[in-house]
N, C-alpha and C positions, 0 to 999 in steps of 0.2 A: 481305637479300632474296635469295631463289634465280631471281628471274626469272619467277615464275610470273606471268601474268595477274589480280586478283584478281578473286573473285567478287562479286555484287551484295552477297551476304549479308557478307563482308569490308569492301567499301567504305562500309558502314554500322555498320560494328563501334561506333563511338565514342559511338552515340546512346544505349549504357548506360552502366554502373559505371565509373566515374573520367570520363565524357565532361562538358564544360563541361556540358550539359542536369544530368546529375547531380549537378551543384556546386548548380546553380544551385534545382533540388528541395531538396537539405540547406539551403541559405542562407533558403529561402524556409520550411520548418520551423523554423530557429531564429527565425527573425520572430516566427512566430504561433503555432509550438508544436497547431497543429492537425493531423491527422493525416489528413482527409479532401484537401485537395489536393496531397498525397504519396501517396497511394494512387491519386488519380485520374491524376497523371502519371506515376507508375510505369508504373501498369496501360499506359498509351497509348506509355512508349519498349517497353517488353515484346510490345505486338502488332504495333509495328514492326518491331524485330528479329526476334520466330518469324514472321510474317509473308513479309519478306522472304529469311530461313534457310528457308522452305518451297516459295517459288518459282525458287528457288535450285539444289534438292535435288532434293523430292520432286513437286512440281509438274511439273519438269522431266523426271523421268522417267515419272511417269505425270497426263496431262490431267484423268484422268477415274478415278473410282473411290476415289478418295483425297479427304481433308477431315483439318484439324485442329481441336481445339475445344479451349478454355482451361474448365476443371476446380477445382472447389476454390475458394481464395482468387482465383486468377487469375481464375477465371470470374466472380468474385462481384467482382470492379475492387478488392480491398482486398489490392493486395499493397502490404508493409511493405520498408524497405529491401531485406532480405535472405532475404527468403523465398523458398521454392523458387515454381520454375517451372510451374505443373502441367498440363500437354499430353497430350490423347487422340489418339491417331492413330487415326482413322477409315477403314477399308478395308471395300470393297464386300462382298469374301468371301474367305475362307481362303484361295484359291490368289494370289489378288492377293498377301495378306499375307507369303505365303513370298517373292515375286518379288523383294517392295521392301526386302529385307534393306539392299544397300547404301546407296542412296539416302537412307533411315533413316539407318543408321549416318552418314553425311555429314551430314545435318542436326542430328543431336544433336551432331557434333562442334563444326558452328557454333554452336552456342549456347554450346556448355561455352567453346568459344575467347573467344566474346565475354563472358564474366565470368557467365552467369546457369547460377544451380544450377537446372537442369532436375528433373523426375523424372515422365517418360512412361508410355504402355502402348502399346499396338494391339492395337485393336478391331473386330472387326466389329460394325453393330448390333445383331445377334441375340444376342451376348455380351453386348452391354450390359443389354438387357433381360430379364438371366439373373441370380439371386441366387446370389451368391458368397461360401459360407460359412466360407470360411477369408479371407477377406479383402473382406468388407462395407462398408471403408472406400471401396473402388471403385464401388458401387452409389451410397454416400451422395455421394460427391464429383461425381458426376456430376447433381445435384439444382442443382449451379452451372454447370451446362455454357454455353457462348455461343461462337459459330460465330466462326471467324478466317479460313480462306483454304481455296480446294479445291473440291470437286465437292459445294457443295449439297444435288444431290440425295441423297446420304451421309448428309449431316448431317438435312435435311430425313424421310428413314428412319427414321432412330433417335428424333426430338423428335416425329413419329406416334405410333410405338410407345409411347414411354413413361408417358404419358395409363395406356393400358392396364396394362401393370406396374407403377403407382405403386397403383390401383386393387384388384389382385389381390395385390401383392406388398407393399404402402405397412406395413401393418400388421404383417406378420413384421419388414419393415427395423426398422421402429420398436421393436419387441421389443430387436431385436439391437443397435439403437444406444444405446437403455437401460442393456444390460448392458453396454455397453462405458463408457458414463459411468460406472453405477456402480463395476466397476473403476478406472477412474481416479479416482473423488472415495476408494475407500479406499484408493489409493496415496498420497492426502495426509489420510489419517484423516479425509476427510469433513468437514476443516473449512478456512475460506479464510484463516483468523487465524496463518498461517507467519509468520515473522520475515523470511524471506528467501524469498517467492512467487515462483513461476514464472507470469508473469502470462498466460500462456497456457492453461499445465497444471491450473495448481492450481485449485479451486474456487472461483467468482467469476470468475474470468478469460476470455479472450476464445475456448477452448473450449466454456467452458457456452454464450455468444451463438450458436457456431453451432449446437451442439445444438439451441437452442430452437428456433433459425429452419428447421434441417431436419427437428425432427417438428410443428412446425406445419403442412410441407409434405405430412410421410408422413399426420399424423392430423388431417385437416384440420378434424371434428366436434370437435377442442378448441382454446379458446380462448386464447390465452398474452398478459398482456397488454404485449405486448413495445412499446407507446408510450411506457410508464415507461422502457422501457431505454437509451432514446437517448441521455442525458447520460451515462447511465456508460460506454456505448458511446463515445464521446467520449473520458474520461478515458480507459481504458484502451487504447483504439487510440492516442491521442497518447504513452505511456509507452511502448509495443510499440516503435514508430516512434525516440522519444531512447534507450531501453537498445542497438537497433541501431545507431545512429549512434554509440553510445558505446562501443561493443564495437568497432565495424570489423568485426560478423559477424551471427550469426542468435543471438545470446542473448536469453531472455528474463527470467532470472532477477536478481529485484530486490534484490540482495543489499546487505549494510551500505554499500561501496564505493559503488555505485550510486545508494544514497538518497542520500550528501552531493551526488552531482554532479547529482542530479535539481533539487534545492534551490538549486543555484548558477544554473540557469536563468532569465532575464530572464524571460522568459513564467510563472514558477511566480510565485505571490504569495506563499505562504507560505516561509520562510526556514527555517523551523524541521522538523529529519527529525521530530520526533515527531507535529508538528500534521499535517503535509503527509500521514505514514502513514495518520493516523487518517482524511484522507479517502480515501488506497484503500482504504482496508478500509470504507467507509462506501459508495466504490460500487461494490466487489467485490461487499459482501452484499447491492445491490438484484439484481445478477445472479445470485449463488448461489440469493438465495430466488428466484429466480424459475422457475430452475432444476430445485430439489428439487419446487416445486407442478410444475412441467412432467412432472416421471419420475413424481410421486403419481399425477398426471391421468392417467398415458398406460397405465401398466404393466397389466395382467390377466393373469390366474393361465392356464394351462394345467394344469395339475395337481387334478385332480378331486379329490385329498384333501387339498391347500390350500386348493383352494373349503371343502370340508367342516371343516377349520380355521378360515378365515375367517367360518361360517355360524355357530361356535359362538362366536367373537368377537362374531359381532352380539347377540348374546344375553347381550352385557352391557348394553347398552342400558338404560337406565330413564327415566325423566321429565325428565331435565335433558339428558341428552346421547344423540346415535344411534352407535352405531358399523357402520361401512360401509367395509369393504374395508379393516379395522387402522385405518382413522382414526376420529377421534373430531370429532362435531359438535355443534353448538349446537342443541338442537330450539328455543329460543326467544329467539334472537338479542337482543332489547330486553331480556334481564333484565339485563344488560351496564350497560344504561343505565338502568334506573333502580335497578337494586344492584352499584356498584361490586365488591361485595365474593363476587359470582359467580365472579369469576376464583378465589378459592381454593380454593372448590368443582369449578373443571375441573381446578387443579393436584392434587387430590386422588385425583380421578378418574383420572389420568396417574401421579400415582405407585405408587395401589394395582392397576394392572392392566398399566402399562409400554406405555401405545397412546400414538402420537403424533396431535400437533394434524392435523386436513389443514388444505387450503391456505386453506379458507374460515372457519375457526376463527382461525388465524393474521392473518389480513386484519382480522376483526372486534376482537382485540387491540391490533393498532396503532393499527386507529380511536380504541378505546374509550382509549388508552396514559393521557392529560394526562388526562381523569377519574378514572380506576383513580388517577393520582399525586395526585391533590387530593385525594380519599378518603382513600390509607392518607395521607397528610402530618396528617390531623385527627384518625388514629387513637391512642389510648394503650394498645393493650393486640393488638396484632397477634400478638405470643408464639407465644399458644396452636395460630394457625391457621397459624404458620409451623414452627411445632413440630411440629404435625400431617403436615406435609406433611413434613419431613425424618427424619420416623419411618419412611416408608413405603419398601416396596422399589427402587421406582424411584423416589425424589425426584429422581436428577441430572435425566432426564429433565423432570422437571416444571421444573426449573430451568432448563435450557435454553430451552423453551418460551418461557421468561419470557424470554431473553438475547435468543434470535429475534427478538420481538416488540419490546422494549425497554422491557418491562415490570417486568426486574429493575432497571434505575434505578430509574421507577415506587416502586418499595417501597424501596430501600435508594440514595440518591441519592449517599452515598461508593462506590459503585460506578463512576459517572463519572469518578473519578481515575485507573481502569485502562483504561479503555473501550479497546482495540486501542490498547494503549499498547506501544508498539514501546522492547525495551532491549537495547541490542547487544551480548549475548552467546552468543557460538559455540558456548556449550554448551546452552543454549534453542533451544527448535525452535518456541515460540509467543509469541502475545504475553501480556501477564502474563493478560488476564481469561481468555482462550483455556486458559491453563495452569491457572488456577483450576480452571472447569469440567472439566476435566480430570481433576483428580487429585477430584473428587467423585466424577466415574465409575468412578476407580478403587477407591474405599472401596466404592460402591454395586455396583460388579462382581464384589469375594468375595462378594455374597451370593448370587448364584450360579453361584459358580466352581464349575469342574470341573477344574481343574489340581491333580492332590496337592502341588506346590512351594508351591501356596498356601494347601493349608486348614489349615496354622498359623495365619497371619492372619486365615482366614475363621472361625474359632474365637473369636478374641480381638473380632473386632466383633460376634458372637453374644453377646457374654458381657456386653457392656459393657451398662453402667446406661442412659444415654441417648444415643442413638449419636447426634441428632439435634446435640446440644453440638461432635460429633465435626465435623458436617459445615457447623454456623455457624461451626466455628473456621476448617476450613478455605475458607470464604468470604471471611472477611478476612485469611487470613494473608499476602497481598500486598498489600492494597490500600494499604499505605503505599506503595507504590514512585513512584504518583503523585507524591511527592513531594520527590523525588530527594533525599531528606536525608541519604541517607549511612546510616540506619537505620532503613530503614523495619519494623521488628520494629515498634520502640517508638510510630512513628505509626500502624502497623495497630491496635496494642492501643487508641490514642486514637480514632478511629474506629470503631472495634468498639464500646468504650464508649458514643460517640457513639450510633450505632445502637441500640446494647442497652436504653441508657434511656428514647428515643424509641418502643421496641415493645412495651416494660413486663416487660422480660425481668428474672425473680426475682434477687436481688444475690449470693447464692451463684452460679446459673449464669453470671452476668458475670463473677465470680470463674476459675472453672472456665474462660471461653473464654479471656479474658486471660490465665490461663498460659501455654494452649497454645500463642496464637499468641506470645505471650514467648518462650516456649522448643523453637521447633517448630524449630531448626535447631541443636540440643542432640544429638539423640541420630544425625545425619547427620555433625555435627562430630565427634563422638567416634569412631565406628564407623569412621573413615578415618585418625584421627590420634592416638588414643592406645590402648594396651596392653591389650585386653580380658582380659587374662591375671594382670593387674595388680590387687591385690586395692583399692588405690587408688582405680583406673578404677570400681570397683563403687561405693565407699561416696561418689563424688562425685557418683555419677548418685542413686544413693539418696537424697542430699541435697536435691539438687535438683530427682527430681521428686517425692518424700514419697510417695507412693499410688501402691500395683498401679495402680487403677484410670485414676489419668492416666499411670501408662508405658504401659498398653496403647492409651489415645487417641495419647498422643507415637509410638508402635510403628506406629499406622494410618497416623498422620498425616505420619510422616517414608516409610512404602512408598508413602501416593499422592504425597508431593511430588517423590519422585525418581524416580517410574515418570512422571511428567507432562511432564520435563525436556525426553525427547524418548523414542522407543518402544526407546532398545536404551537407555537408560539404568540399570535395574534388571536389573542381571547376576546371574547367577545367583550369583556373588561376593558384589555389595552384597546379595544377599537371604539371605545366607548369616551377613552380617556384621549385618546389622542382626538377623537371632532372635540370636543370638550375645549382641550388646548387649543385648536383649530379656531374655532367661534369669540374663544375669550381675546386673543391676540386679533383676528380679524374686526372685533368691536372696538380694538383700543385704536386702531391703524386707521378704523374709520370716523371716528372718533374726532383723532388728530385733524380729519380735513378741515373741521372746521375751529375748533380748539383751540391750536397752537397754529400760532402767523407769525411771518417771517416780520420780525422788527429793524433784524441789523444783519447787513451783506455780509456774507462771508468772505475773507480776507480773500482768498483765491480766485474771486470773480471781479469785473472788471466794476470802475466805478459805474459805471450807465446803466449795473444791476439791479438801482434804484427801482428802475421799472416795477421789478418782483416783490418789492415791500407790499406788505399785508395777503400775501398771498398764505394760502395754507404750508407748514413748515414743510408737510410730506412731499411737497411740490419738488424741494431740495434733493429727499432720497427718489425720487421717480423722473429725474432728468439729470443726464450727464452736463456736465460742464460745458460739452460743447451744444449740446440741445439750449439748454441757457443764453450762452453766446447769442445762437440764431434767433430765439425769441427777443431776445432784447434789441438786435440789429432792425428786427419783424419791427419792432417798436419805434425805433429812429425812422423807416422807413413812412411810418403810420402819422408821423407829425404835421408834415404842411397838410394835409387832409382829413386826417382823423379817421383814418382805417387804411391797414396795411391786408394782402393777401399772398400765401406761400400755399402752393401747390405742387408736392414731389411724388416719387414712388414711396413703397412702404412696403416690405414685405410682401410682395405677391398685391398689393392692393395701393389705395394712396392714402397719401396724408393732406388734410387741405388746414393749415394753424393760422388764426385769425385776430387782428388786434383791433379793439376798434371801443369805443366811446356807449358804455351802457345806455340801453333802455326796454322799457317792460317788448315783451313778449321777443327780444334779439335771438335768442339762444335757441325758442324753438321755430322760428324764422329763418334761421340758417338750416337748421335740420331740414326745415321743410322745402329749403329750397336746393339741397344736395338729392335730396329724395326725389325731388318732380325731375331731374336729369337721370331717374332709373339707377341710382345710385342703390347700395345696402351698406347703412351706417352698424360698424361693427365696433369700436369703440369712439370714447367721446367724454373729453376735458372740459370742464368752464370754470375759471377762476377770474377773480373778479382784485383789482388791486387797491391802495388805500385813495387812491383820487379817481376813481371811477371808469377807471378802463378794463374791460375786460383780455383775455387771452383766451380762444378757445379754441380748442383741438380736437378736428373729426378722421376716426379712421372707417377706410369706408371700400367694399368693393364693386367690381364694375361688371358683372355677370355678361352683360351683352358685350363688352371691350368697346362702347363707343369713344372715350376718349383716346385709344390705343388704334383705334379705328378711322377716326377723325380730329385729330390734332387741331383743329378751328375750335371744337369744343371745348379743350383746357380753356381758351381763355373766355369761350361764352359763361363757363361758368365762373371763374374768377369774377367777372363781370358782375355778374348774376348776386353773388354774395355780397358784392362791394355797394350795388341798389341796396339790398337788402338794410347795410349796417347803415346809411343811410335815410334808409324808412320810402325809399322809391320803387319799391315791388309789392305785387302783392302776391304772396304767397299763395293761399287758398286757393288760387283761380291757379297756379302752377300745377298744384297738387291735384286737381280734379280731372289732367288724363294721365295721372299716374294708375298705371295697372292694380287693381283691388282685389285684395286676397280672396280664395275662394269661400265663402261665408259655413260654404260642407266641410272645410276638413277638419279634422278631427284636431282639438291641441290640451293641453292642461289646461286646467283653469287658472286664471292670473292670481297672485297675491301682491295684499298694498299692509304693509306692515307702518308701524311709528314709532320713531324711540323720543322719548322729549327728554331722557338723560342724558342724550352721548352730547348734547352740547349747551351753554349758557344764553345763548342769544337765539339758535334757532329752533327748529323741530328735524332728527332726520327718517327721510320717508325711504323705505328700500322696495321696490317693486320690480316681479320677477311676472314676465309675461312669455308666450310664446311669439316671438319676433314677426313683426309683416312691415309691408313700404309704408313708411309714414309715422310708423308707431311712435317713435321719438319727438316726433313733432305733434303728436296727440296729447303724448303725453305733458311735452312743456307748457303747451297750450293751455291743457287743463288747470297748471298750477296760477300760469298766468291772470286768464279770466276769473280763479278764484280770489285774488287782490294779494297772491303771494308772490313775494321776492325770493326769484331765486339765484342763493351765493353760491353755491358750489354746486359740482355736477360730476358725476363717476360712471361712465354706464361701458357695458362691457356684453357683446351679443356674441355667441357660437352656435352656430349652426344655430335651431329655431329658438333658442331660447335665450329670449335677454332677462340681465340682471342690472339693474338702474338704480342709482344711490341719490337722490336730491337733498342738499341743506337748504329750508324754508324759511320763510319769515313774515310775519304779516304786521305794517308797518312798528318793523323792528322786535317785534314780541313772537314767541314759539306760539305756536298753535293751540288754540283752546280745545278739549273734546269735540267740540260741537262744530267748529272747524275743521278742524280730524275726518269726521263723520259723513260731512257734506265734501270737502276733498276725497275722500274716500271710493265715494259716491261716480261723482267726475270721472276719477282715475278709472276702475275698474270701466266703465265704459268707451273711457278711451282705448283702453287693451282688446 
């Protein structure tokens, strides 16, 4: 002690931080784990202390013209152990405010002495009811103000005035505190499903409450129905309250450490960190949603060409939904109810246009939730209309929608196994269903990317057959982890199953997603740990995954699982290594076409498989068994004459497969003769077998619908092809009134690549053009007239860009440079 006198404000130092009162606040929390009579008694040692620190100080030096007011949480009585202090100093007018410099500083000393983390201003009123655009936080904080000690009439000043500035100014704050949320909810990607929540910061937490409760203040003509919030207002001020008392400081983050010791509390019932998570995140998300309706409700456009934006949105609008202001509504709320199966018709609408639910759309979901789940539980053939939606450009979105609501149970009830299933790894940044939806966004966001590091991959989901297989795979490929078996691959696959049989989903595509999610941690595992350099490393993965087509789904499916991780997870390293694994397996698979030939039938297939000897082996993994069958039958049918033709649907388009008796220029003959019928050939087979008979298979659409139009067609073209294998058509003259692309439009430029390694006998040529009528038959043509045999054929067109694989041979020998060069020549002019 120096001897000094103490002051009032000293001789009541103890009635804070570490004083018996403050044991006795902690003691009375661990009882009952409730957060409100810890915040009530805080608040009440806190007006004691600034209270008596004010009449101590500043009171003391000036009577009159001075007033303090408690601000923020203070003002609102919900301060948490360790929350700041938040104190307005109230002064008459500017000259007062320079006078009271020291007496100030003496009062804030007393406070920091006595343990409380302050953080003041000073004000005169006329500032207060001043909007402050670099620091708006001081307008809004002051929405909590309540008078402590001083000259009244001060105070009395400012809570006049402010009537009127909330009035004239209510509406800008509100703008500005919008944008300030929205910033923070993308500082946590706009979702509240973290593994390690800042239960303040993050979305759901006890920032959104004040949000709401201060533009309910600013916009008082909207509604928020902040009575539902109470309980979780509850939970999550009692968590706020034990992370501080378990810190010894002002943390709020809920990290792994944190949940065991949340759990060990007498007052928690649930014992278990997993069940225990899953209700903060169950009443995070009544605060989030309540949240995002609050920013939908509030926000309006300043920008007269966003209006005008907006104005063309609305004008999507038709008979089932309105769109108003980017949201999308119900024009007839009760069709809900008496046709469950409405909801697929708004996911539809959401994924072909990318508008979200508003907040009265969302509402009416939850109602309808436990009918919408009776409904699809009775259904057997859900497939189609889930297929439909995960076609579209924004299905994440529509899927979301559904998470929101809880509607994606609803339809797929193994979905509940992840539901904000919390698993504690440092290298996860969500919880597993949170990470799901995630990496959907990520597949669904090359489609329209604008980052060149990505349109590799935004290439390869252009291209893919059904990208829809792409994005149910990655719906279940965690959902085994509910069930901590140590491998959940192989329980996601049982589940997946599960589902796929219940929604009447074809036994091929079941096929196809149970790979993926089999093997969706194949080409992640590889690309990190063994030798991509390594001729090895090629023909394992080729093994494994059999088909271009599923490495390019495995390719999609391993960039969104590890962009999903967390956002710096996909370095430009792993995106480097993964096309790397992409290109090296893609060389081996193609490779094989001509490579490796089928010598000896497989036990499985019938004797008269014969047919398929000497075909490429890959032929085996890219046709089911029962595809086999039918070509081989294609075959029998092909003998008294020497060409067979099959002509069915396909996928939204047809198939036309071809048996018939090799000779030069056959393959781009048939091309050209699908094309002179207004055909657009979009993929396309030719293998060629050990005694001279081909197989070849065109897929191809019909843009004008003439054969769906005129059914005499199917068989003119039949016909047409059957001349063809023959040698009794001439093509050229077919193809001369076929429609001729416009010579102005803009397209890439073509590339004619050669590899004379990937095979012993031939050369292969890979040419990558922008698609027009006829291209195909330009192309074969070219190889033809240049005195090349062509054994194999790969070609594969999306939308304007085809991608075309030929194995060559010129009598028997791979192609010389000089060969190479004048082929080369040919080609690019035919594209």
């Amino acid at each position: 002690m120096d001897g000094r006198i103490a002051s009032p404000a000293q001789k009541t130092s103890d009635l804070f931080r570490g004083s018996p009162a403050w044991a006795a606040i902690r003691e009375q929390f661990f009882a009952s784990g409730k957060a409100a009579p810890v915040q009530s008694s805080l608040t009440g040692l806190a007006d004691q202390r600034a209270i008596a620190a004010f009449q101590a100080t500043l009171a003391a030096a000036f009577p009159q013209g001075v007033a303090i007011c408690a601000v923020g949480g203070f003002g609102r009585r919900e301060l948490f152990p360790f929350s700041d202090i938040d104190i307005t100093v109230l002064v008459a007018d500017e000259n007062l405010a320079a006078h009271c410099k020291d007496p100030l500083s003496e009062f804030v000393r007393e406070l920091w002495d006595s343990g409380m983390r302050l953080s003041h201003s000073v004000r005169t009123p006329t500032e207060c009811v001043e909007v402050h655009e670099q620091n708006i936080e001081l307008n809004i904080s002051l929405l909590d103000r309540r008078f402590l000690a001083g000259d009244r009439e001060v105070f009395a000043k400012l809570d006049s005035r402010m009537p009127g500035f909330l009035a004239k100014q209510g509406h800008k704050l509100g703008r500005h505190l919008c944008q300030l949320t929205r910033v923070r909810h993308n500082k946590y990607h706009d979702t509240l499903y973290h593994l390690e929540p800042d239960v303040k910061e993050t979305p759901g937490g006890l920032r959104d409450l004040h949000f709401i409760n201060w533009l309910s203040r600013l916009a008082p003509e909207h509604r928020f129905e902040t009575h539902k919030l109470a309980p979780a207002t509850a939970f999550v001020s009692s968590l706020r309250c034990l992370l501080h008392y378990h810190a010894d400081r002002d943390r709020n983050v809920l990290d792994f450490e944190a949940q065991e010791y949340v759990v060990e509390q007498p007052f928690i019932q649930s014992k278990s960190v997993e069940n225990w998570m899953r209700e903060y995140f169950r009443n995070a998300r009544v605060i989030f949603s309540e949240a995002r309706r609050a920013l939908d409700a509030s926000e309006k456009s300043e920008n007269s060409l966003l209006e005008n934006f907006r104005d063309w949105r609305t004008r999507l609008s038709n008979s089932d939904f309105s769109v108003i202001r980017d949201r999308v509504f119900f024009r007839s709320p009760a069709r809900l109810e008496t046709g469950p199966s409405f909801v697929f018709t708004l996911l539809e609408f959401i994924g072909r246009h990318g508008l979200p639910a508003a907040a009265d759309t969302e509402r009416r979901l939850e109602t309808a939730r436990d009918a919408f789940a009776a409904w699809c539980a009775k259904q057997h053939a859900l497939w189609p209309r889930i297929k439909a939606v995960f076609a579209l450009p924004y299905a994440a979105m529509a899927l979301r929608t559904l998470q929101d609501t809880g509607c994606l149970g609803a339809i797929f009830p193994e979905w509940d196994n992840i539901g904000s299933l919390v698993v504690m790894d440092f290298y996860h940044r969500y919880t597993v269903d949170e990470h799901t939806l995630v990496t959907i966004e990520q597949v669904c966001g090359l489609r329209h990317n604008s980052d060149p590091k990505l349109q590799r991959l935004s290439d390869l989901l252009a291209e893919l057959d059904n990208p829809a297989l792409l994005l149910f795979s990655l719906l279940f490929h965690d959902v085994g982890k509910g069930a901590h078996s140590g491998d959940h691959s192989r329980v996601s696959v049982e589940l997946a199953q599960q589902a796929m049989a219940r929604i009447g989903m074809p036994e091929e595509e079941r096929e196809a997603v149970a790979f993926l999610i089999a093997q969706h941690l194949i080409l992640s595992d590889v690309m990190t740990t063994r030798d991509l350099s390594d001729p090895a490393t090629a023909r394992m993965l080729a093994d494994r995954v059999g088909t271009i087509e599923r490495l390019k789904q495995l390719t999609l499916l391993t960039y969104a699982d590890i962009s999903a991780v967390n956002p710096g997870a996909m370095t430009p390293w792993r995106l480097e290594q993964l096309w790397r694994t992409y290109r090296v397996t893609q060389q081996e698979l193609t490779r094989e076409l001509e490579t490796q030939r089928i010598a000896e039938i497989p036990k499985e297939l019938p004797v008269r498989a014969d047919f398929i000897k000497g075909f490429p082996v890959r032929y085996l993994r890219t046709h089911s068994p029962s595809e086999i069958q039918a070509h081989v039958e294609l075959y029998e049918q092909s003998r008294p004459t020497g060409v067979a033709v099959e002509l069915g649907r396909s996928d939204g388009g047809y198939q036309l497969s071809i048996v018939a008796r090799d000779m030069p220029f056959l393959f781009a003959s048939f091309a050209g003769a699908i094309s002179s019928f207004g055909m657009d050939i979009l993929k396309a087979e030719a293998f060629a077998n050990a005694k001279g008979l081909v197989l070849d298979t065109f897929v191809f659409a019909d843009p004008r619908r003439n054969l769906e139009l005129n059914p005499p067609e199917t068989e003119r073209l039949k016909d047409l092809i059957r001349k063809v294998a023959a040698g009794k058509a001439d093509v050229p003259q077919l193809l001369r009134n076929r429609v001729q692309p416009d010579p102005r439009r803009k397209s890439a430029p073509p590339t004619v690549q050669f590899d004379s390694d990937a095979c012993e006998t031939a050369t292969l040529v890979e040419i990558v053009a922008q698609d027009r009528p006829g291209l195909l038959y330009h192309l074969a043509s070219a190889f033809s007239s240049s005195g090349c045999n062509i054994d194999v054929v790969l070609i594969d067109t999306k939308g304007q860009r085809a991608i075309d694989v030929f194995y060559v041979a010129q009598q028997g020998k791979k192609l010389s440079p000089d060969q190479q060069a004048s082929l080369q020549e040919r080609l690019l002019a035919a594209c």
